[in-house]
DODO-834195 format. One record per residue (C-alpha): residue number from 0; residue in one letter; x, y, z. Coordinates in Angstrom, 3 decimals. Example, Ala and Ser with C-alpha at 12.3 -4.5 7.8 and 13.67 -1.06 7.14 Angstrom:
// residues 2
0	A	12.300	-4.500	7.800
1	S	13.670	-1.060	7.140
***
This chain:
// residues 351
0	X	-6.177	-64.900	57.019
1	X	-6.544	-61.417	57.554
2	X	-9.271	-59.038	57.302
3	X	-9.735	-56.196	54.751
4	X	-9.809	-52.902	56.531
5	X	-12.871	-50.731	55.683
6	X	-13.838	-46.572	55.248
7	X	-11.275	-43.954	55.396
8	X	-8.103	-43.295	57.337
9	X	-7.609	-40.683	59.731
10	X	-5.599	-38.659	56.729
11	X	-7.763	-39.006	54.299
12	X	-10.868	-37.559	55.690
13	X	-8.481	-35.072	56.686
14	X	-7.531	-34.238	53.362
15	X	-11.302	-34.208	52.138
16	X	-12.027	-32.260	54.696
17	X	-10.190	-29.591	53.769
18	X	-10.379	-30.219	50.306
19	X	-14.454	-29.399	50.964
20	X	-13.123	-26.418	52.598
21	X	-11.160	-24.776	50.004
22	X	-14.081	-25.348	47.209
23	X	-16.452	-23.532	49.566
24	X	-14.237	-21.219	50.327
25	X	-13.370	-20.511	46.720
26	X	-16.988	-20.275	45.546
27	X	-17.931	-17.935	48.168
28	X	-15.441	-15.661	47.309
29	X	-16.607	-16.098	43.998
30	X	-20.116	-15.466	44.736
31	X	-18.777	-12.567	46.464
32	X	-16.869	-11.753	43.786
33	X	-20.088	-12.195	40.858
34	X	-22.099	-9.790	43.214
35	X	-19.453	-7.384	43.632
36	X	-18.694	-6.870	39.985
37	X	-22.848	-6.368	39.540
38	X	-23.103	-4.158	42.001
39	X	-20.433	-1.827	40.446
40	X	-21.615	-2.502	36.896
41	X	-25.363	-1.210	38.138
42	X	-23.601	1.443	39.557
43	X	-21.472	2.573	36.426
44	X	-25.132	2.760	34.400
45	X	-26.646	4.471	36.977
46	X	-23.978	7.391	37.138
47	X	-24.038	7.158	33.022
48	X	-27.482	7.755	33.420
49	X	-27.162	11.045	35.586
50	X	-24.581	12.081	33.491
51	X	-26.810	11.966	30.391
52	X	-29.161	13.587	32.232
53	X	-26.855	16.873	33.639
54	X	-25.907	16.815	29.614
55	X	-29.292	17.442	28.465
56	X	-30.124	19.754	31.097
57	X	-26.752	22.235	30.030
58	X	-28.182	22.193	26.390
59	X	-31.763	23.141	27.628
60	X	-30.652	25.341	29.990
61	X	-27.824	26.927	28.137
62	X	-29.675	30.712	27.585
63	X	-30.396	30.813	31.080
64	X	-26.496	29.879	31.945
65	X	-24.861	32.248	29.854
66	X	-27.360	35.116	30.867
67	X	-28.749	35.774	27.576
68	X	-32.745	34.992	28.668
69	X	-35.325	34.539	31.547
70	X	-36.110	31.211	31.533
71	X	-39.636	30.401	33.627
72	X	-39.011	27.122	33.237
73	X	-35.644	27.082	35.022
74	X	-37.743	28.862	37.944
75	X	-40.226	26.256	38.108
76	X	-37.912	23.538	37.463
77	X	-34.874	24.485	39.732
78	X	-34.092	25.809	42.955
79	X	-30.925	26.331	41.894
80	X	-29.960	26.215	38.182
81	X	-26.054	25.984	39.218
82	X	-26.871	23.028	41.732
83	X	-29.527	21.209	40.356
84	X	-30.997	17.679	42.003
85	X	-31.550	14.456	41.102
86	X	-35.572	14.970	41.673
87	X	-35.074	18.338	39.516
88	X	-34.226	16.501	36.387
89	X	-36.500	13.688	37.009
90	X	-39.542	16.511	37.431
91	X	-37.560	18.225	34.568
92	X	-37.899	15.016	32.449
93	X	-33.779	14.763	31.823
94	X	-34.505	11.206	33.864
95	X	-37.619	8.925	33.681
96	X	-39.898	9.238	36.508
97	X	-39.503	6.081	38.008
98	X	-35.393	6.677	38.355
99	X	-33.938	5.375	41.455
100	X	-32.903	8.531	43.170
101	X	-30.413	6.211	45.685
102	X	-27.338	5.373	44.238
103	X	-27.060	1.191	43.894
104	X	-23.635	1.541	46.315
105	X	-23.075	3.992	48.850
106	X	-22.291	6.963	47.622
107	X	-23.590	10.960	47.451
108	X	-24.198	12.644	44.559
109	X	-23.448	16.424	43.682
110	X	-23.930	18.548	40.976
111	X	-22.373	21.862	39.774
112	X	-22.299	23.973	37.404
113	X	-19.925	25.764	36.375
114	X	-20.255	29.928	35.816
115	X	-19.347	30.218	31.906
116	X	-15.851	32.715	31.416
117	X	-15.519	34.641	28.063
118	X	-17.840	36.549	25.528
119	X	-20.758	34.767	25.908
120	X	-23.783	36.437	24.264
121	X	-21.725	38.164	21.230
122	X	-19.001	35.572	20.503
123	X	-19.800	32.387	22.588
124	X	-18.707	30.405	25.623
125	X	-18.388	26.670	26.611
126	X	-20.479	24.937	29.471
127	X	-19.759	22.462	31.751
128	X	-21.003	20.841	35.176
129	X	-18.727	18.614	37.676
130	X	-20.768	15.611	39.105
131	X	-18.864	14.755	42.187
132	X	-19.710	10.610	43.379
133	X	-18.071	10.722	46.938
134	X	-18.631	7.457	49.123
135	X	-20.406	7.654	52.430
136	X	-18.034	7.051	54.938
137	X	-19.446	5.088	57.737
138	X	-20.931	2.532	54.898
139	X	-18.403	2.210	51.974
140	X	-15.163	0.209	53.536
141	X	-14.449	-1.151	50.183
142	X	-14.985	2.451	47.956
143	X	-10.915	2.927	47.580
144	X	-11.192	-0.933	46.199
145	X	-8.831	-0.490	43.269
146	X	-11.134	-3.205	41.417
147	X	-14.487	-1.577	42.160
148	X	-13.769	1.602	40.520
149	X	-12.347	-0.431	37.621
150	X	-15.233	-1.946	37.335
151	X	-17.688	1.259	37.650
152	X	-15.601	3.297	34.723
153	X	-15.577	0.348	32.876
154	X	-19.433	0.454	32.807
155	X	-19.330	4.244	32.231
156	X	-17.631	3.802	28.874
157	X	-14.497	6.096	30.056
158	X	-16.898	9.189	30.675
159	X	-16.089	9.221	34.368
160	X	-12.495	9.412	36.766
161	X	-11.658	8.515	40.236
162	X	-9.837	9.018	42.992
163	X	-7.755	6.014	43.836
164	X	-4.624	5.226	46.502
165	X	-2.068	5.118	44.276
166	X	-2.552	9.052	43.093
167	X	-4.739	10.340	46.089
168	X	-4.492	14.022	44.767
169	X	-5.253	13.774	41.071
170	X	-8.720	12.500	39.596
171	X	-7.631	10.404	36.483
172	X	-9.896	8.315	34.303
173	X	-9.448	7.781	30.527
174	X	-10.507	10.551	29.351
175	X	-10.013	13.055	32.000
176	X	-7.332	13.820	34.234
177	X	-8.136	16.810	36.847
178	X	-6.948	17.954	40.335
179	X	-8.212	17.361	43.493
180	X	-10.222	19.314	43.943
181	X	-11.122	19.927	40.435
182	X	-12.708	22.939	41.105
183	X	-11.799	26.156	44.197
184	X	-15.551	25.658	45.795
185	X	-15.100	21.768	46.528
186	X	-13.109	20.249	48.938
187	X	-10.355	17.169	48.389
188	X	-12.471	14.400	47.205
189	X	-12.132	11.478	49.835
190	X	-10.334	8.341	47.997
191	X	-12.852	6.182	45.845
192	X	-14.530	9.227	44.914
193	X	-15.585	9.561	41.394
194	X	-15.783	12.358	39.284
195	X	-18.405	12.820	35.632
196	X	-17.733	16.082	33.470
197	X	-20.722	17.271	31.454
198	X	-19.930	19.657	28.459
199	X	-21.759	21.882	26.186
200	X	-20.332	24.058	23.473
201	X	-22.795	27.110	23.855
202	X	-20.938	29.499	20.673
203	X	-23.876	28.721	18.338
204	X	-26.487	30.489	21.261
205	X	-24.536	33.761	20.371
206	X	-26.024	33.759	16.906
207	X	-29.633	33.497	17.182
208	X	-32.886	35.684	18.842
209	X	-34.759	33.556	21.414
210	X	-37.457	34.791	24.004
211	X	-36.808	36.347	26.486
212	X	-33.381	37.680	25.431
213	X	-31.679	39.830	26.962
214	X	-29.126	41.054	25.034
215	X	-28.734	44.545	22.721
216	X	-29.600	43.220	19.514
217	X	-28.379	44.761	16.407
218	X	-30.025	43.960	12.960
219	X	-27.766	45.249	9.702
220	X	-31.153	44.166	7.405
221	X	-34.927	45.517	7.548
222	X	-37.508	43.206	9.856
223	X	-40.843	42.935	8.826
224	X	-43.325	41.322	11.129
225	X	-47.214	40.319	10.650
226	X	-48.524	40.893	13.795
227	X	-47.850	43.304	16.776
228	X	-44.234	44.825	18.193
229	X	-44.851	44.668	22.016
230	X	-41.960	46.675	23.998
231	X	-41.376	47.288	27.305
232	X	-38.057	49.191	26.667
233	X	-36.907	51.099	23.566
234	X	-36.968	49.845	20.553
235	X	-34.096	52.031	17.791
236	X	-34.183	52.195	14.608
237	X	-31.340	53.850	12.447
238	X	-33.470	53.669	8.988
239	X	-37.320	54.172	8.631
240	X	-39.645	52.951	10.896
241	X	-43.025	52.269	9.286
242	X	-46.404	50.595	10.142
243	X	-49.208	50.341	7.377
244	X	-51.439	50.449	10.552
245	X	-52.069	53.307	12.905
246	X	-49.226	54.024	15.408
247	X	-50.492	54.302	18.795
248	X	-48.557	55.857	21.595
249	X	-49.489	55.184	24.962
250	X	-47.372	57.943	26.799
251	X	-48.988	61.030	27.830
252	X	-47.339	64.391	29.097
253	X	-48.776	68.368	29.479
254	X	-47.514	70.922	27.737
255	X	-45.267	72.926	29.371
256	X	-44.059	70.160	31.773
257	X	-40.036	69.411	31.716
258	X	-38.776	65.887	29.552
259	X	-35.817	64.300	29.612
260	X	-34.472	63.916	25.972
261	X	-35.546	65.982	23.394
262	X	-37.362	64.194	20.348
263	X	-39.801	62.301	22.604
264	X	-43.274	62.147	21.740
265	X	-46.358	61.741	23.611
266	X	-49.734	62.325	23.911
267	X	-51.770	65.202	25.718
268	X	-55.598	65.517	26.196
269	X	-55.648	69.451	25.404
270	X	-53.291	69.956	21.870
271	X	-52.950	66.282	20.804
272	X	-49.394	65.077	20.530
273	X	-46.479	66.763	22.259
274	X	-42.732	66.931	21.595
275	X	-39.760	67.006	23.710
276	X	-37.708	70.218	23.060
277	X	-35.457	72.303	25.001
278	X	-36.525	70.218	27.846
279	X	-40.232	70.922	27.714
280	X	-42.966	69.048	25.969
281	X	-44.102	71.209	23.617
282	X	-47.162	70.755	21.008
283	X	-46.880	68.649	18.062
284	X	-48.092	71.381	15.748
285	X	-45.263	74.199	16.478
286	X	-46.753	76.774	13.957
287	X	-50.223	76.196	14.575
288	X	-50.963	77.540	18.076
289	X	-54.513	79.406	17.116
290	X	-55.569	82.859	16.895
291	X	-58.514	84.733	18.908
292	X	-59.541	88.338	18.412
293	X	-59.295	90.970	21.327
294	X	-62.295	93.939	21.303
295	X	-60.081	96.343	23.461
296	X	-61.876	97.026	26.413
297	X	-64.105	93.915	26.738
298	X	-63.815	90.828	28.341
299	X	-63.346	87.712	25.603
300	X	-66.798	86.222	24.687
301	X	-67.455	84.130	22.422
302	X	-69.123	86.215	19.399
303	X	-70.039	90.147	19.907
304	X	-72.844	91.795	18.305
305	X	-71.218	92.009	15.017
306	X	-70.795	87.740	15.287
307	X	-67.091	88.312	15.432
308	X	-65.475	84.511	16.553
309	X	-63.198	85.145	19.409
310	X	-61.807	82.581	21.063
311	X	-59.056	80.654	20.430
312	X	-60.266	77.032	19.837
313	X	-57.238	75.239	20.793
314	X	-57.931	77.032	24.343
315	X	-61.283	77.717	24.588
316	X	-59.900	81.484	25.533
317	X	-58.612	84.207	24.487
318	X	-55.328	82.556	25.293
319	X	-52.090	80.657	23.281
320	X	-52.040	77.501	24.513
321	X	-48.751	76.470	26.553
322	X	-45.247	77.022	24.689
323	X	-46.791	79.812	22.440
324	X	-46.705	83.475	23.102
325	X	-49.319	86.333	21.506
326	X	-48.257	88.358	18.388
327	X	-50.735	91.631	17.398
328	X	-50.571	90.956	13.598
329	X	-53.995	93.357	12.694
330	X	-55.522	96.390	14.524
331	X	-59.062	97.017	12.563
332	X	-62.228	98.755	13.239
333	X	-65.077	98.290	10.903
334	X	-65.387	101.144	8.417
335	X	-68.334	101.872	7.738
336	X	-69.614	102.355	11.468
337	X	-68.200	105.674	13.404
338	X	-68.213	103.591	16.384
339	X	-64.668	104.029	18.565
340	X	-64.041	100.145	19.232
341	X	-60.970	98.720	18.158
342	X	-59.891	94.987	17.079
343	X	-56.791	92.820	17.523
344	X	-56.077	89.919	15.243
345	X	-54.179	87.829	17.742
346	X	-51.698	85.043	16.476
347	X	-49.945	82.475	18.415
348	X	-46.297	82.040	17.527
349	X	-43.896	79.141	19.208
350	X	-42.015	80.802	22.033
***
């Protein structure tokens, strides 16, 4: 009788052998695979993120970028309004404050922004900002991975483009489709470099007043405001200008002195206010320039014997002030005294 034979043959552990092989082959690769696919999926929200951010940040920044206002808070915030950081918009609060500033894969982030063409304070320009995603070199082997940027523009909801093998010199996506370079200051993007547009349709800034503006403004209506006008420049009107308050000027010239466009008006400490004309300042009051009396033959003094008023009071003098010149318009003695003195009514006429 024979014996039954027992275990496995030779082939057969063979062939579970490598049977064992294959399945752990197969889910490592999957596993792989899994943490691939999350890796690029963190990645895609990340650069969504960013590009959310850069968004926000051409909307806020928008009067600065089109050169229609000062902004101090684009001086605090930024370094560079046209190249701002990642830590910029987290500190300008475009990104929450505990936003990873490293990118979940390899790569380096840029932004730019792009200098605005056209008539942008009186008609209105568009904005926009390139956010180059370029791979670090020495630790991104897989970045040109056809599947990983799949994966990574999938997750950005088509707002984003790449770079791949099959069309090294174009930056397609599915809504974009740019050269490489996209723009004269970059160089060709490496491939597996992604590329995120930001956009901002600045026409409706042309319309409004906002501080700091710098433009000429031009009002066709009347403006009426409650409190104070402040101006450090000029400020034209081509209809009334009126104040039911006092109007105080603040410049001050001498008579006399030369000005630079006739009409001005300031203020001066001996006849009040003074005009520009004929390229002198001139007193306000051009027909009143005082009179004083003249005994010929004596000094000026205040009163004489007879309590005669001589001096002019706008000069304290027997003097026209500055602009004016003297005009004799009396010669009198008194009549009943035999007395030889003689009088001069003296007027002060503009010159």
């Amino acid at each position: 009788m024979h014996s039954k034979q027992l275990g496995f043959t030779l082939i057969e552990m063979i062939v579970v052998t490598a049977l064992t092989s294959l399945i752990g082959i197969w889910a490592a690769s999957a596993w792989v695979q899994q943490s691939e696919d999350a890796a690029s999926a963190s990645m895609g929200a990340w650069l969504l993120m960013v590009n959310n951010a850069v968004d926000q940040m051409l909307v806020r920044q928008s009067e600065v970028l089109i050169g229609g206002a000062l902004s101090v808070a684009s001086q605090k915030d930024y370094a560079d309004v046209w190249h701002p950081s990642l830590s910029e918009l987290v500190r300008a609060g475009h990104l929450p404050k505990g936003f990873a500033q490293r990118a979940p894969l390899p790569y380096e982030i840029k932004i730019n922004v792009l200098e605005p063409t056209g008539l942008c304070l009186t008609v209105g320009c568009k904005i926009e900002a390139i956010t180059s995603v370029v791979p670090i070199a020495d630790r991104s082997n897989s970045a040109d991975n056809i599947s990983r940027l799949g994966k990574i523009l999938e997750s950005m909801e088509g707002r984003a483009a790449s770079v791949t093998p099959l069309a090294p010199l174009r930056i397609r996506g599915g809504t974009l489709d740019l050269p490489n370079p996209p723009i004269a200051q970059m160089n060709v993007l490496p491939q597996g470099s992604l590329i995120l547009h930001s956009f901002y349709d600045a026409t409706a800034e042309a319309q409004f007043l906002r501080q700091g503006d710098r433009r000429d403004i031009r009002l066709k209506g009347s403006i009426r405001v409650d409190g104070d006008i402040s101006s450090g420049g000029e400020i034209v009107a081509s209809g009334r200008l009126s104040t039911a308050a006092h109007l105080k000027i603040g410049a001050s010239a001498s008579p006399g002195a030369a000005c630079d466009e006739s009409g001005l008006v300031a203020q001066s400490s001996s006849v009040g206010l003074v005009v520009c004309q004929g390229g002198s300042w001139r007193s306000g009051q051009q027909q009143v320039g005082g009179s004083y009396v003249m005994k010929v033959g004596v000094s000026c003094d205040a009163r004489d014997h007879w309590k005669i008023v001589q001096r002019n009071p706008q000069t304290g003098d027997c003097s026209c002030p500055t602009g004016f010149k003297s005009q004799i318009i009396a010669l009198w003695r008194y009549p009943y005294h035999y007395s030889e003195e003689e009088f001069h009514t003296i007027h002060c006429i503009p010159e």
